[in-house]
KOLSEDO-195435 format. One line per field, with one value per atom (N, C-alpha, C, O): x, y, z; atom name; residue in three letters; chain. Coordinates in Angstrom, 3 decimals. Layout:
! residues N
px <- c(X;...) .
py <- c(Y;...) .
pz <- c(Z;...) .
atom <- c(CA;...) .
type <- c(ala;...) .
mol <- c(A;...) .
END
This chain:
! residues 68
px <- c(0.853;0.000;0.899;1.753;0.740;1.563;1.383;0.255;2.621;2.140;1.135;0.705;0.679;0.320;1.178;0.726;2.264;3.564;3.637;3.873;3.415;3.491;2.530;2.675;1.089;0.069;-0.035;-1.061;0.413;0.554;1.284;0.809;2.758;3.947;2.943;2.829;2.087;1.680;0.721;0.653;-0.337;-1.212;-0.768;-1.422;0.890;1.279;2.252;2.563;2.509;2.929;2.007;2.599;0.982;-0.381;-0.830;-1.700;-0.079;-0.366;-2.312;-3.413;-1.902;-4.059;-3.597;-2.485;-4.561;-4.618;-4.823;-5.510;-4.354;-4.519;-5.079;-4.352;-6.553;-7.556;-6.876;-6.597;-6.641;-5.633;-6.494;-7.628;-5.805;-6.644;-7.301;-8.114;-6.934;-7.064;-6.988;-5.814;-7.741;-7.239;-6.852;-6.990;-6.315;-5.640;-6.871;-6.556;-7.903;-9.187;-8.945;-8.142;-9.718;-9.849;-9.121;-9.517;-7.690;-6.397;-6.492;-6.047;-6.811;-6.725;-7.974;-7.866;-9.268;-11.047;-9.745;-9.328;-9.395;-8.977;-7.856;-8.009;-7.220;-6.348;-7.145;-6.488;-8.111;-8.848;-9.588;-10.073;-10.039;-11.097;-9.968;-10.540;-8.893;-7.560;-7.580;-7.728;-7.405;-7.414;-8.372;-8.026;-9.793;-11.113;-11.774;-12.510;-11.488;-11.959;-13.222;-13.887;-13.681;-14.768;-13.779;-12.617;-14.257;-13.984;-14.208;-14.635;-14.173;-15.115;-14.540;-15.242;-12.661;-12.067;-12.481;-13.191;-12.070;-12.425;-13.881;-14.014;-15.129;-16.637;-16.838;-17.965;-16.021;-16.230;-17.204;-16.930;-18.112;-19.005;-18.624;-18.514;-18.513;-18.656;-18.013;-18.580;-16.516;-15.843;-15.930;-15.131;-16.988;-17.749;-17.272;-17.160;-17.078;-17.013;-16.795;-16.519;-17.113;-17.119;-15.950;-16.294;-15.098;-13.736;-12.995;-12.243;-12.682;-11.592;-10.432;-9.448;-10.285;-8.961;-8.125;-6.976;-8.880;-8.298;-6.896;-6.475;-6.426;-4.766;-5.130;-4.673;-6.002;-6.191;-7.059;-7.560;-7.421;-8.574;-7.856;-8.429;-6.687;-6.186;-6.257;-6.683;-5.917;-6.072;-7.114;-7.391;-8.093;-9.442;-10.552;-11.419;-9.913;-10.654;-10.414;-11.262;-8.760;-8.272;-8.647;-8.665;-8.922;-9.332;-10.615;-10.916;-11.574;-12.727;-13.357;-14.435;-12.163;-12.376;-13.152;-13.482;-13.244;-13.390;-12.569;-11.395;-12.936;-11.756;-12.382;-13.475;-11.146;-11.656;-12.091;-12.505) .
py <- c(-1.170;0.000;1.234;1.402;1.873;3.461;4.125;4.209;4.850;5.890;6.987;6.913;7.917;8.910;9.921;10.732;10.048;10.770;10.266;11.072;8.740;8.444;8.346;7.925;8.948;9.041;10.214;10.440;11.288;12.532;12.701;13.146;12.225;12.124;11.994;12.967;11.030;10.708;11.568;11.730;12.395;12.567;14.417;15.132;14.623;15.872;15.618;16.504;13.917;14.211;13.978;13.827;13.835;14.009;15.125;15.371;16.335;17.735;17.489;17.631;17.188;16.828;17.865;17.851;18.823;20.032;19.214;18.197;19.510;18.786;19.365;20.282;19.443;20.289;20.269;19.230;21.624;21.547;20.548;20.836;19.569;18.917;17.464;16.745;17.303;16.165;14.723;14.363;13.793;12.322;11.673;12.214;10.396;9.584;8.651;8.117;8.530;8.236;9.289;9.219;10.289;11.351;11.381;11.352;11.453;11.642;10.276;10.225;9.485;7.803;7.901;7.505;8.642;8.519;9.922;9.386;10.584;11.416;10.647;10.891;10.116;9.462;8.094;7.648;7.594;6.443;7.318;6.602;9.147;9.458;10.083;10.584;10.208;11.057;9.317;9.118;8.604;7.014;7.064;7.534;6.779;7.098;5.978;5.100;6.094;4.819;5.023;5.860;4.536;4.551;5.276;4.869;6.716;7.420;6.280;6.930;5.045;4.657;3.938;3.220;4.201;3.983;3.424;4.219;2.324;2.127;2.197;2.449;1.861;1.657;0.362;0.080;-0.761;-2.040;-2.619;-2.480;-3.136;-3.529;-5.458;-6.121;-5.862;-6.915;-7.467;-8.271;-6.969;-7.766;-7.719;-8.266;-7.008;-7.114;-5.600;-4.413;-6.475;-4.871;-5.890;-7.038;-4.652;-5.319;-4.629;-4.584;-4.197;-3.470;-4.372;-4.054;-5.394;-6.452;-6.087;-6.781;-5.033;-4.944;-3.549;-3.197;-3.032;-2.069;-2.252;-3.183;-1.047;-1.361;-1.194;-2.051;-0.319;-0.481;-1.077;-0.737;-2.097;-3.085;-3.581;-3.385;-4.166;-4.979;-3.762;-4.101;-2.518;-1.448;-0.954;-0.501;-1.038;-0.801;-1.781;-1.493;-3.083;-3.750;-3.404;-3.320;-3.148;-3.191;-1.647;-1.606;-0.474;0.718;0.685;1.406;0.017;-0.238;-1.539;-1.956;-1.723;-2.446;-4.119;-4.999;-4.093;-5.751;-6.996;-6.839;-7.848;-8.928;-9.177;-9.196;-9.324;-9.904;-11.139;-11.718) .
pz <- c(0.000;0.000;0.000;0.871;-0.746;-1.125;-0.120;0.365;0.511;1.761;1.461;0.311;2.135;1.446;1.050;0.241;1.420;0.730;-0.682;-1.581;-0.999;-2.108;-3.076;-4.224;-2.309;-3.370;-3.310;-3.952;-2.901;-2.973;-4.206;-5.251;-3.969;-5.805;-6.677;-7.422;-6.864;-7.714;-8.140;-9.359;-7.171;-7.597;-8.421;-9.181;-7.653;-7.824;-9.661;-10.457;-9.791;-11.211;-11.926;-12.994;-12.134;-13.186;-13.362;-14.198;-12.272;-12.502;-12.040;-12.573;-11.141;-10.148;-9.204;-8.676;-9.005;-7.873;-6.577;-6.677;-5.480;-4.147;-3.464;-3.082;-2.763;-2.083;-0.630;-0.031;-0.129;1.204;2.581;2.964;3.065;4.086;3.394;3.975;2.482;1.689;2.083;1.996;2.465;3.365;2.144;1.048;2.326;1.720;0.894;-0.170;1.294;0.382;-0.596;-1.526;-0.305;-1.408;-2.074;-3.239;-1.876;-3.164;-3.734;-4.881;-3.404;-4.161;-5.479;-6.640;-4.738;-5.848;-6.510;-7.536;-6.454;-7.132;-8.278;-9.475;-8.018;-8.903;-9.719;-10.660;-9.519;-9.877;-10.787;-11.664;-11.060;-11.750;-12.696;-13.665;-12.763;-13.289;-14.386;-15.592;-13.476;-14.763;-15.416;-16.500;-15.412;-16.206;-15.316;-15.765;-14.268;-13.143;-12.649;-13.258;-11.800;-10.806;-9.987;-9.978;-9.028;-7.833;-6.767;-5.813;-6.395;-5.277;-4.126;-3.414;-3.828;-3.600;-1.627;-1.010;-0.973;-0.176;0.628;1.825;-0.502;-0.552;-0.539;-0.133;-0.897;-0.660;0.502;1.694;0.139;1.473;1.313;0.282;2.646;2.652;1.541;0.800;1.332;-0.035;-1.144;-1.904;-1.526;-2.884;-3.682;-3.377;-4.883;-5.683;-7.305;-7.653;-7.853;-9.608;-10.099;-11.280;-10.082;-10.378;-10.293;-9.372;-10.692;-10.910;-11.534;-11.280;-12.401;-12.731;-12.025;-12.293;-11.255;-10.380;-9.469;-8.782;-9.760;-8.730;-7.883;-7.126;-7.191;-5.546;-5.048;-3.976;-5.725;-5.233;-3.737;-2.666;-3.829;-2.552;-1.430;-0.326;-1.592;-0.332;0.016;1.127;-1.395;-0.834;0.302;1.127;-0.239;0.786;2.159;3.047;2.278;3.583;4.437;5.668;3.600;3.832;4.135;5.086;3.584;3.752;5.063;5.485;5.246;6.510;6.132;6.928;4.823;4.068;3.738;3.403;3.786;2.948;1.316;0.750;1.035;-0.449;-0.364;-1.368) .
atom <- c(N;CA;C;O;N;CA;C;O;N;CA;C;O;N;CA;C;O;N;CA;C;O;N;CA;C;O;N;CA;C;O;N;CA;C;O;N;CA;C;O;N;CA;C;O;N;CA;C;O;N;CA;C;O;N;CA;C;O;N;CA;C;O;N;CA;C;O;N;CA;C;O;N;CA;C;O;N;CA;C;O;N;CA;C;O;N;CA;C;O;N;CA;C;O;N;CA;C;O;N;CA;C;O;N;CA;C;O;N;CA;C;O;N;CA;C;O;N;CA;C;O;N;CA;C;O;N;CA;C;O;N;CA;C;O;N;CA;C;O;N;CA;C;O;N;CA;C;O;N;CA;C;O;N;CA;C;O;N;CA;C;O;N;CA;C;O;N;CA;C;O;N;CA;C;O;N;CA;C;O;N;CA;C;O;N;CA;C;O;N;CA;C;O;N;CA;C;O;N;CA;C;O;N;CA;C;O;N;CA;C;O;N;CA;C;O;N;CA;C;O;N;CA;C;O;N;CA;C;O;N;CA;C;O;N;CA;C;O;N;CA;C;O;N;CA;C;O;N;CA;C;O;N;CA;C;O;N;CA;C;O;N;CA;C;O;N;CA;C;O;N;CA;C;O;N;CA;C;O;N;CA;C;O;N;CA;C;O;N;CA;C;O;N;CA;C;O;N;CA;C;O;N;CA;C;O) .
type <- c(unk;unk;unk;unk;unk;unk;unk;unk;unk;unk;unk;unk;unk;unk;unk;unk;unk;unk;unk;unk;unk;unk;unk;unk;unk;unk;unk;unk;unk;unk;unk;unk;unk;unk;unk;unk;unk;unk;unk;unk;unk;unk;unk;unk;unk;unk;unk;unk;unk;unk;unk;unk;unk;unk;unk;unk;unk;unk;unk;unk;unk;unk;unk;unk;unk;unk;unk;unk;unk;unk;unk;unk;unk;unk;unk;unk;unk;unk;unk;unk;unk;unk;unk;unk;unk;unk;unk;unk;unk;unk;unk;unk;unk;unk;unk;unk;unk;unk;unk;unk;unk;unk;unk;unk;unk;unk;unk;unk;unk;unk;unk;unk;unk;unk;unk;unk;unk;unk;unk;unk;unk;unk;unk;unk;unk;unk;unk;unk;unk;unk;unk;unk;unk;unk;unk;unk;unk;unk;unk;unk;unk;unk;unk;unk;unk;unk;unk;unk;unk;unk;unk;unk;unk;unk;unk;unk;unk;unk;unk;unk;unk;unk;unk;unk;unk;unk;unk;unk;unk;unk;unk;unk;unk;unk;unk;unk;unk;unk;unk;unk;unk;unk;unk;unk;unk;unk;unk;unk;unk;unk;unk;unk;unk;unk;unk;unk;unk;unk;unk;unk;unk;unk;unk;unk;unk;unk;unk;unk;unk;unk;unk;unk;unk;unk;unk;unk;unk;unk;unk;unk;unk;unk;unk;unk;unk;unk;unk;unk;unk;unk;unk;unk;unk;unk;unk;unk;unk;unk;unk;unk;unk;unk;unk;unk;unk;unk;unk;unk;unk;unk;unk;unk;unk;unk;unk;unk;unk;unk;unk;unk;unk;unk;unk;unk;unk;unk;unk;unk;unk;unk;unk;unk) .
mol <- c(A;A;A;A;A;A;A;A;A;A;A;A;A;A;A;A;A;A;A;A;A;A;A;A;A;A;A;A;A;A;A;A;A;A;A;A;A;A;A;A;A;A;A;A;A;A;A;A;A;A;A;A;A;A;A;A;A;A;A;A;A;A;A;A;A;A;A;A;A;A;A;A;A;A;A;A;A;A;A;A;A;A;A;A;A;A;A;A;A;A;A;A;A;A;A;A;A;A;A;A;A;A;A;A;A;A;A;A;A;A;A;A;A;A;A;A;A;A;A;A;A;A;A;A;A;A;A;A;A;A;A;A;A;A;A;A;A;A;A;A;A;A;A;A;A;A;A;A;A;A;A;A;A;A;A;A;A;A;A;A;A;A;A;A;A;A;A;A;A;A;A;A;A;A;A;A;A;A;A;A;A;A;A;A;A;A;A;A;A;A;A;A;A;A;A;A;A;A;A;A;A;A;A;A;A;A;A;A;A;A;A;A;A;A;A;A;A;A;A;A;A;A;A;A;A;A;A;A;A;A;A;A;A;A;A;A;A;A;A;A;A;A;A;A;A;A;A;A;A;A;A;A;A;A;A;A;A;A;A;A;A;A;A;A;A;A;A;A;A;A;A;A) .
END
């Protein structure tokens, strides 16, 4: 799982504005809508989600407090 120092890099080399006070959810749906993704980053209920080819599927479960 990327620190948020390191989803910050990221979200600062796509040239993505960073809203001051920003949590580490928000900069993630922010970088997932910068891909052409679903925003829906750590919404997983009960494991479930239809985004199978997502990179942060494995942190979302764990952010979301789910197992895959």
């Amino acid at each position: 799982m990327p620190t948020f120092n390191e989803i910050r890099a990221m979200i600062k080399a796509r040239g993505i504005k960073q809203p001051p006070g920003a949590t580490r959810v928000e900069l993630v749906r922010m970088l997932q809508a910068s891909e052409g993704n679903f925003d829906c980053f750590a919404t997983a209920v009960d494991g479930v989600c239809d985004q199978l080819d997502c990179v942060w599927r494995e942190d979302c479960f764990k952010a979301a407090g789910t197992s895959s």
